[in-house]
N, C-alpha and C positions, 0 to 999 in steps of 0.2 A: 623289672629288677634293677636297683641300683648298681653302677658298676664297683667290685670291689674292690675296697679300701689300697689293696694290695697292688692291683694290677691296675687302678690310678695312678697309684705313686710311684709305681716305678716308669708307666708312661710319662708323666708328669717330666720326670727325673732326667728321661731319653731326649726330651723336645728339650728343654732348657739347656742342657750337655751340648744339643746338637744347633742349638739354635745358630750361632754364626754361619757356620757350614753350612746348613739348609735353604738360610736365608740366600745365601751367594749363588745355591743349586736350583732353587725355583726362580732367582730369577734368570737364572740362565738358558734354562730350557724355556722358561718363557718367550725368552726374548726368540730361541731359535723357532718355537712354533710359528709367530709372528709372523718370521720370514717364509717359513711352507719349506717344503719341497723344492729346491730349486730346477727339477727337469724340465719348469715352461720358462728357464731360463737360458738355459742352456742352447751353447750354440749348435745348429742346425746338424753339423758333424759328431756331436757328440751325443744329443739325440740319438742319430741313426746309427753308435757303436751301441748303444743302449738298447734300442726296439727292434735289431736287425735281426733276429732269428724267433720274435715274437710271432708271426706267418697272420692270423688276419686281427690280432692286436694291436695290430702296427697302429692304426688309422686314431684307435681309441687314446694308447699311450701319446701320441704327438699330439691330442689336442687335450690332452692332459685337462680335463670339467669330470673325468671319472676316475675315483680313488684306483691306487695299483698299491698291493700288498707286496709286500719282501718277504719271501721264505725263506729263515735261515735251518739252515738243516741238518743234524747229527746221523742223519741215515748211514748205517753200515751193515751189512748181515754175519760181519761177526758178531757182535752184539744179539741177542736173540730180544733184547726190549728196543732193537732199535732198527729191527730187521721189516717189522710192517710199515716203516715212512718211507721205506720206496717207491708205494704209491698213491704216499697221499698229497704231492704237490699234483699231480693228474686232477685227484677230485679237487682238490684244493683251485686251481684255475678255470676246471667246469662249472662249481659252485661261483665263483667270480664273474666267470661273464652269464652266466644266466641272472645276475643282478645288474649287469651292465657293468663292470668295469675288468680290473685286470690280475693277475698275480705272476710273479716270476722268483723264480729260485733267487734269493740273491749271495747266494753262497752257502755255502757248507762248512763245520765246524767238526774237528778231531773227535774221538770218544773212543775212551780206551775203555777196558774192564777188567776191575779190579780183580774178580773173579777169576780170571784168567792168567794176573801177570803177581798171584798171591805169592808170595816167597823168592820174588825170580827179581834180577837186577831193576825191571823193568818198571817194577812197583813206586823206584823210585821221581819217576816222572809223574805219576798220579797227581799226587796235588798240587804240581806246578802244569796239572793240563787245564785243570778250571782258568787260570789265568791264560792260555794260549788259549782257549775256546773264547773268553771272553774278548781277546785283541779278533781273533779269528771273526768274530759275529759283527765288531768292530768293522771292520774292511769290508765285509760283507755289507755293514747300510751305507758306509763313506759315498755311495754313490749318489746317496742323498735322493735318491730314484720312486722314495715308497710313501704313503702317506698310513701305513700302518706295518705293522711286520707279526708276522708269526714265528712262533719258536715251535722247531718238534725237538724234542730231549726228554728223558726220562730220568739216566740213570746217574751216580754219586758226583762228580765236579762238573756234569754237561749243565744241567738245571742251573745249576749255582752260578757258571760263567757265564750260561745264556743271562741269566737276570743282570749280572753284574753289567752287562752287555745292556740290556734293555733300559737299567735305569740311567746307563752313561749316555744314552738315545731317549732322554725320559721327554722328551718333547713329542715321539712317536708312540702313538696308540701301541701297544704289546699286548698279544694275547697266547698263550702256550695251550699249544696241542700235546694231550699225549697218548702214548699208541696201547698204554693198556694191559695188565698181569697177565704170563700164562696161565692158564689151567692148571688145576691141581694136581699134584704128580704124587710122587710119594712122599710121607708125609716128613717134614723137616724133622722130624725129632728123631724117625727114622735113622734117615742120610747120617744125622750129628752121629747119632749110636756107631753107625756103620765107621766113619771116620775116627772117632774113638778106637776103634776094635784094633784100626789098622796101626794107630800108633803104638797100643801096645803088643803090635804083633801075633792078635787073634783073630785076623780076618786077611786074606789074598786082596793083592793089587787089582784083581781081576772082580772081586765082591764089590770092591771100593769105586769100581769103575762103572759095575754093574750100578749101585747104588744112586752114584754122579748123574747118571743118564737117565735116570726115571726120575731124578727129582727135576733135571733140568733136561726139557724134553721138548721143546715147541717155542714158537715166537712167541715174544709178550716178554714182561718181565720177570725175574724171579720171585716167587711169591711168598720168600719170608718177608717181614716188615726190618728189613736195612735200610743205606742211606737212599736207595733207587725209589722205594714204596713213601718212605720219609719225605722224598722230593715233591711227591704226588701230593702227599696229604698237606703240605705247604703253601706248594700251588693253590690248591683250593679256598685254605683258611685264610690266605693274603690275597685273594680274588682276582688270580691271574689265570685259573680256569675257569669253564663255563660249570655250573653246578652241576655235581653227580658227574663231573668227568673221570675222574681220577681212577679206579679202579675196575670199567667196562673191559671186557676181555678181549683183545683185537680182533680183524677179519669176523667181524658179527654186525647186522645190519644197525644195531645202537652206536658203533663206534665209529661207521661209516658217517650215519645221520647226526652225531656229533663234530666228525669234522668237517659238516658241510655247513652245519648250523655257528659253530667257530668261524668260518669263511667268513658268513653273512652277519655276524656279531662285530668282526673287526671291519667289517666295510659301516657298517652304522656307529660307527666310534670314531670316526676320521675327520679331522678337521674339514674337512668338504661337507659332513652331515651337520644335524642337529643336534650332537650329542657328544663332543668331543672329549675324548678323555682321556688324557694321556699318562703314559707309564708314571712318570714321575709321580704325578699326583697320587696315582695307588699307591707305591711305596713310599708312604709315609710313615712314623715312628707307631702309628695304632697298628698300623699294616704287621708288622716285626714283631710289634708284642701279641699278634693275635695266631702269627705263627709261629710262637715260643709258647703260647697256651698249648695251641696242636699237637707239638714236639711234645710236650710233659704231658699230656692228658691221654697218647698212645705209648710214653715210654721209646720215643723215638732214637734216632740214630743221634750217636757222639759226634759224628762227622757234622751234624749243622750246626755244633757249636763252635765249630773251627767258621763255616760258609757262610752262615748269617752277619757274623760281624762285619768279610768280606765286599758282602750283597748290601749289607745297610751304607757303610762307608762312600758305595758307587754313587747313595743316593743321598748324601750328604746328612748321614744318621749315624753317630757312634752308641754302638751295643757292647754293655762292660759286662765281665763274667759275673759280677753281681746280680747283674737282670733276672740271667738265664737260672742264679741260684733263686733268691728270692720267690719269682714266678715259677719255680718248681716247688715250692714249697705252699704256694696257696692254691697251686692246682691240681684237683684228684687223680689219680691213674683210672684210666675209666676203658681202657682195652685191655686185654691180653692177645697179643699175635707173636706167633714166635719171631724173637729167642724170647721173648716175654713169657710165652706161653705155647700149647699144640696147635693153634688155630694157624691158616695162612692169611692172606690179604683178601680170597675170593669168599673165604667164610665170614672176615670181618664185613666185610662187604655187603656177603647175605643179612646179617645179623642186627643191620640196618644202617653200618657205615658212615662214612662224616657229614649224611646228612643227620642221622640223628646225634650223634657227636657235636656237631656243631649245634643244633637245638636245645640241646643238654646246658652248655657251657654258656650260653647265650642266657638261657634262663636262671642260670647261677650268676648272672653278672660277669663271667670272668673272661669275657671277649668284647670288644666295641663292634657294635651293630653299624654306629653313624659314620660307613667308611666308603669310599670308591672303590668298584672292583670293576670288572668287565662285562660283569651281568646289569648294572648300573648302580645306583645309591644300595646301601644297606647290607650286612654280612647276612641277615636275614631268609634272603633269596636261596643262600646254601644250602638250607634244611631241604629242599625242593629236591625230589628224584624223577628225571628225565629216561621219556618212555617214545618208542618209535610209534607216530600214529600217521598214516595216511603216506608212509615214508618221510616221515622231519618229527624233528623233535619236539615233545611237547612235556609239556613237564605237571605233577600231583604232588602233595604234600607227602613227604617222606614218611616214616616208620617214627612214630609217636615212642613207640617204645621198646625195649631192646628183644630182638627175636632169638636171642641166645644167650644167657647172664653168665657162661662160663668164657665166653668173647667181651661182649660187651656190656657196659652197665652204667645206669643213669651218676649223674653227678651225688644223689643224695646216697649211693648206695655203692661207692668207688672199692675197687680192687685194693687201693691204699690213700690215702688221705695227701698226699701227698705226690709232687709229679716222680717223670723216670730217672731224672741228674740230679746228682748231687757235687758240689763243691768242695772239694778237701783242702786246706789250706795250711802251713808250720814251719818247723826246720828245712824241710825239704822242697819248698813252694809251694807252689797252686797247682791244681788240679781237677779232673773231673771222673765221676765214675757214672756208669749208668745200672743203675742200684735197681732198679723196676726187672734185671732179669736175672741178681744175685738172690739167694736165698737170706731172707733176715740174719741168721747166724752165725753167716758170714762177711755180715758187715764190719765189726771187729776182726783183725788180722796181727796178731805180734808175734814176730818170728826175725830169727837172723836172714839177715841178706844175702843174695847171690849174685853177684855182679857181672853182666855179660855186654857183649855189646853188637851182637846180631844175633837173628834167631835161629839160628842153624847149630850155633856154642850151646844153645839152651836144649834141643832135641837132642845132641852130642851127650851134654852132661845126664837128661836124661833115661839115656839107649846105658850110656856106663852103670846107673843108678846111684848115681850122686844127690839127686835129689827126692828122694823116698823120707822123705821129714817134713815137719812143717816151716814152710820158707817163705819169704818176701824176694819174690824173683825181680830185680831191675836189670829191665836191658835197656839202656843210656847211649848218648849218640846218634838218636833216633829223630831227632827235631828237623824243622824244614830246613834249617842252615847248613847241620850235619851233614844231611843225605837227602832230604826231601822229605822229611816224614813216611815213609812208606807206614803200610798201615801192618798189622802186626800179627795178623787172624791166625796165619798157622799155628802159631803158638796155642790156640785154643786144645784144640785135640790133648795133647800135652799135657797141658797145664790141669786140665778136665778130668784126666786119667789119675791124676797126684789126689785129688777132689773123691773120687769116687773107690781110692784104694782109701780114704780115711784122713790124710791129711791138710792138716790149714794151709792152705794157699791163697796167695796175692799176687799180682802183675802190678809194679812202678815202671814208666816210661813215660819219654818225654817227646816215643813216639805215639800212636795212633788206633785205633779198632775201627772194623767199619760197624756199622747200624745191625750187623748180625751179631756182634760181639754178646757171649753166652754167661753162663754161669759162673765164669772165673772173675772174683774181685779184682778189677782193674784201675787203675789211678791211670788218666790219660792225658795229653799234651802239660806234661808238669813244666811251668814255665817257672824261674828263665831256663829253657834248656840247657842240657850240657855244657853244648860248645863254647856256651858263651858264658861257663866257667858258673855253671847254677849249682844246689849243694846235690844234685845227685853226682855230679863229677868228681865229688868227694867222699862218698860214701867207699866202705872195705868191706870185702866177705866178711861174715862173720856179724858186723854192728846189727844190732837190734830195731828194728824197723815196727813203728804202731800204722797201720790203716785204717781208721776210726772213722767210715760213714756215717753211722748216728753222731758222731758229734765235728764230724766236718773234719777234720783234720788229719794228714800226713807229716808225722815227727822220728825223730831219731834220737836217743839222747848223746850218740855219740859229738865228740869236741870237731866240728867240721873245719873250722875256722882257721883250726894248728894244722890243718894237713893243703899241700897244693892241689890243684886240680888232677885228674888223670891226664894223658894227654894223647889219644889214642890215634894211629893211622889212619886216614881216613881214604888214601889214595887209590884205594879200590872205588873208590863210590864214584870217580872222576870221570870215567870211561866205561864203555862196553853199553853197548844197546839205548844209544842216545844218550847217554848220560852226559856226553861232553859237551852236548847243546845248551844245556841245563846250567852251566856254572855261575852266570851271572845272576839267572834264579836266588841258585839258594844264597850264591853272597847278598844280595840285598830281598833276600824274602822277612815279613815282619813277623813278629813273634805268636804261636799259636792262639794267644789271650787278642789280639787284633785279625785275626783270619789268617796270618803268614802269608798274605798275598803281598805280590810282585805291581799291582796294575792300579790300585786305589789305597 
């Protein structure tokens, strides 16, 4: 199948954008492959601060003829998707030298969770941790020590800084491990109900809490499709996992035997073997468009249209919000996982998961096949589902075709014609919504304004019943400069509840949703943000606000132009719970339409 017309030209469109950049990035990592590894360079002393607590490595790393892996590692057991990498730098170093050579932790990297720090000051450090993970995995290779590296991360800014990390090391082989969904608990449509109930007051803190702990119950990650499971299915389509990795359930003898098989993948990828292959080269601009097919063919998370841009830039690729429209537009929605839909990640999974997803999209043209991944030449290879035989991994042709059509569904026969983002653009800027888990009939939004500027004013006006009408809620000030972008979930319950008493509801902000963000029509990262004087800083209670997903568009007819900006306090966002760390963050973080990163 020819590649299509669509996702040519907007390839096309990315390499010629990027070509100076690119040119300046391949040849720079060139040049440092060239050079290796400097530890057979290194002097004698600095050697032995390097191999001294390696115990009978020692012998192998000094004479440096046998590759040594760097594991950079997001392991914490507060995280529960990030709580099984505690033992897999163990295998990770068994698998190593029963090949002959070596592996050492080469650091560790921060991973907060969103999940945990939703509503609370703390939220506002999130998207400036992707960039301290990314500096973090940074220091971690400066040692210059590894002739390949592994990433273990899973979940919303860890993946994305890891990569930002690995393509700024793109001269070193990358391959990312991951640890894998929990088990299916109670089901997300559930939980959502439950949390519903409590904002409006018909359900106990104690139901709510009941509800919390059944759905999130065990290590592995959480198994709605947000930016965690989004990260996973990325990996894959840009061939920085090994195929069929992405969605094996932790602590089960498939996920062990994939990261041993991961081991022995990055030792045959090493400049030392016959197959060299390094990050850079993966992440090249087909690499980006085949994981913006991903993103729009599952209805993925909003959050990697903020991280890709990010992740592309590290690799000397500029991605414009055009792409991300465009390519949503010629690619089918071809899952439903909630918020999309009631299925979780372990049923898409069943139901024959990205490998047939990727075979789907391949055969429609609207993925490039001719690409470097880690598996070798070809996206191909992905359609492949890896099976434990003899204890290692071996791999069969995946699921021809879909084992559940209310999950998943071939390209000719898509959930919607079209991907999960949509682009909104007008008086009020740019923006995005993730339209794949609105109801069509509420893609149309005109109603008077509500103007807030945290979300705690907005469950305030709420709990009073101020807002029992139909409204265009904007809460402004919300941008990475502002405060960090925090991301803006709690407001879901809320807003859900206005939804389901009967009323037209919208959310404008120019903050954030994560990859769970539900049924509530959302305009997200509306750029230029507030603070830096965009027209949501001008909008009044009351102006009449259209949110027009079928036709692209977020307008106002109010006169913006005669009015000044708001100018609101912000000097709570300054301090308490790290935040003070932060400050130069967000004065020089880029604007949500370039990834609002700090570090590329």
């Amino acid at each position: 199948m020819p590649l299509n017309a669509t996702i040519a030209a907007v390839t096309d469109r990315i390499r010629e954008r990027s070509r100076p950049q690119r040119e300046v990035y391949l040849d720079r990592i060139r040049r440092a492959g060239e050079a290796g590894p400097v530890r057979a360079h290194l002097t004698c002393g600095s050697q032995a601060h390097a191999y001294a607590a390696m115990g009978a490595d020692k012998a192998s790393l000094a004479a440096g003829r046998a590759p040594n892996i760097g594991i950079v590692t997001a392991y914490n057991d507060m995280l529960s998707a990030h709580q099984p990498f505690e033992t897999f730098p163990a295998v990770i170093r068994e698998a190593a030298r029963a090949a002959g050579a070596t592996a050492q932790v080469a650091g560790g990297v921060p991973a907060m969770c969103d999940g945990v720090t939703q509503g609370e000051p703390g939220m506002e450090l999130s998207l400036f941790s992707r960039d301290v993970i990314a500096m973090a995995a940074g220091i971690a290779l400066s040692h210059n020590c590894y002739d390949a590296a592994l990433f273990l991360g899973v979940c919303d800014k860890i993946v994305p800084g890891l990569v930002i990390a690995a393509a700024t090391f793109g001269h070193v082989p990358a391959l990312f491990l991951p640890a894998g969904p929990m088990p299916s608990g109670l089901p997300n449509a559930e939980k959502s109900k439950v949390r519903q109930q409590f904002a409006a007051g018909e359900a106990s803190r104690e139901e709510l809490m009941a509800a919390e702990m059944a759905s999130y119950h065990g290590p592995g990650t959480c198994t709605f499709y947000g930016t965690a499971n989004s990260n996973q299915m990325l990996m894959e389509f840009m061939g920085l996992h090994l195929p069929g990795a992405s969605f094996v359930n932790p602590n089960t003898p498939l996920r062990e035997a994939l990261t041993v098989a991961g081991t022995q993948r990055a030792l045959e990828i090493t400049a030392l073997g016959n197959e060299y292959i390094p990050a850079g080269e993966i992440l090249d601009e087909r690499a980006f468009v085949n994981g913006i097919v991903g993103l729009m063919a599952t209805g993925g998370s909003t959050n990697l249209v903020l991280h890709l841009p990010a992740m592309a830039r590290a690799a000397g690729i500029h991605l414009a919000t055009e792409d991300f429209d465009e390519i949503s537009q010629a690619t089918p929605q071809m899952a439903k996982v909630y918020p999309n839909g009631l299925a979780d990640v372990n049923h898409f999974h069943a139901a024959g998961g990205l490998g047939f997803l990727i075979g789907e999209l391949l055969d429609a043209g609207l993925l490039h096949d001719e690409v470097k991944t880690v598996a070798g030449d070809g996206l191909r290879r992905y359609t492949q589902e890896p099976f434990v035989e003899a204890g290692a991994v071996s791999y069969r042709p995946g699921a021809s075709q879909s084992l559940n059509d209310k999950i998943l569904r071939p390209a000719s026969n898509p959930f919607q014609a079209s991907g999960g983002l949509k682009r909104l653009r007008g008086t009020l800027g740019d923006g995005i919504m993730k339209v794949s888990a609105v109801n069509p009939d509420l893609h149309v939004i005109e109603a008077p304004v509500r103007i807030f500027h945290d979300q705690e004013a907005v469950k305030t006006a709420f709990r009073a019943g101020e807002l029992n009408q139909d409204t265009v809620v904007v809460v402004r000030f919300q941008g990475p400069r502002a405060n960090g972008m925090p991301e803006l979930h709690n407001l879901m319950p809320t807003l859900s509840v206005l939804l389901d008493r009967g009323y037209r509801v919208a959310l404008v902000t120019d903050g954030r949703l994560s990859g769970a963000s539900g049924k509530v029509p959302s305009v997200l990262h509306v750029t230029p943000e507030a603070l830096d004087g965009g027209p949501l800083a001008r909008l009044r209670d009351g102006d009449i606000v259209r949110v027009d997903a079928s036709a692209g568009t977020l307008s106002t007819a109010a006169a913006l132009d005669d009015r000044a900006p708001a100018q609101p306090d912000l000097s709570a966002n300054a301090h308490g719970i790290g935040r003070e760390l932060f400050e130069s963050f967000r004065r020089h973080a880029g604007t949500a339409a370039t990834g609002a990163s700090n570090v590329v």
